[in-house]
C-alpha positions, -999 to +999 in steps of 0.1 A: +000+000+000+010+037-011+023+064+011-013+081-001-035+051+000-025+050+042-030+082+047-064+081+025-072+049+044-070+067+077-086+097+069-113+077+064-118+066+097-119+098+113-153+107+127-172+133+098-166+162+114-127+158+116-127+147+077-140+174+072-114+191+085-090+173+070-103+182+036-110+218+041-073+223+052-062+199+025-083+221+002-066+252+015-031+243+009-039+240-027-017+265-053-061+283-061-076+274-031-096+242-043-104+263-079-092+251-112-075+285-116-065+315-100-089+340-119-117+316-111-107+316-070-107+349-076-140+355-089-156+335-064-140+358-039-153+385-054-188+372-054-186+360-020-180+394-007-207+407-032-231+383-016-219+388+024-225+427+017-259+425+002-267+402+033-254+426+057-276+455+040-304+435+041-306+432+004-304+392+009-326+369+034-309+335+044-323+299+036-323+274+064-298+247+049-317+217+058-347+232+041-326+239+013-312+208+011-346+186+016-360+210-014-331+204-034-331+165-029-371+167-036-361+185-071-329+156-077-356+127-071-382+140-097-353+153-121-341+113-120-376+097-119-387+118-153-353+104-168-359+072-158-395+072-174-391+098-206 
């Protein structure tokens, strides 16, 4: 086994939250941040701080994630069942 494949093999038996961690500072360490290039991590900057500012002026309301996320998975399901009978 690979140098990588151990280290791959124990991240994996880390509890969620501390893969997580793992990844994000994995992530991090990358030459763009996780983006294919630097322009691209830099637009996404930009948009993030477009998007924090318009939620601090109030231009912007939040979602509740785990609404988000059921309505999201709701849309996946119906998106695959229509594929699945055209």
């Amino acid at each position: 086994m690979s140098d990588r494949d151990e280290i791959v093999q124990q991240a994996m038996s880390l509890s969620p939250a501390d893969r997580a961690y793992v990844a994000d500072v994995l992530e991090q360490s990358l030459p763009t941040g996780g983006f294919a290039t630097p322009e691209i991590a830099a637009a996404w900057t930009a948009e993030i701080e477009r998007r924090i500012g318009a939620f601090d002026r109030g231009e912007l309301s939040a979602v509740d994630m785990q609404a988000s996320l059921e309505n999201m998975r709701q849309q996946l399901a119906r998106h695959r069942a229509r594929q699945a009978n055209p």
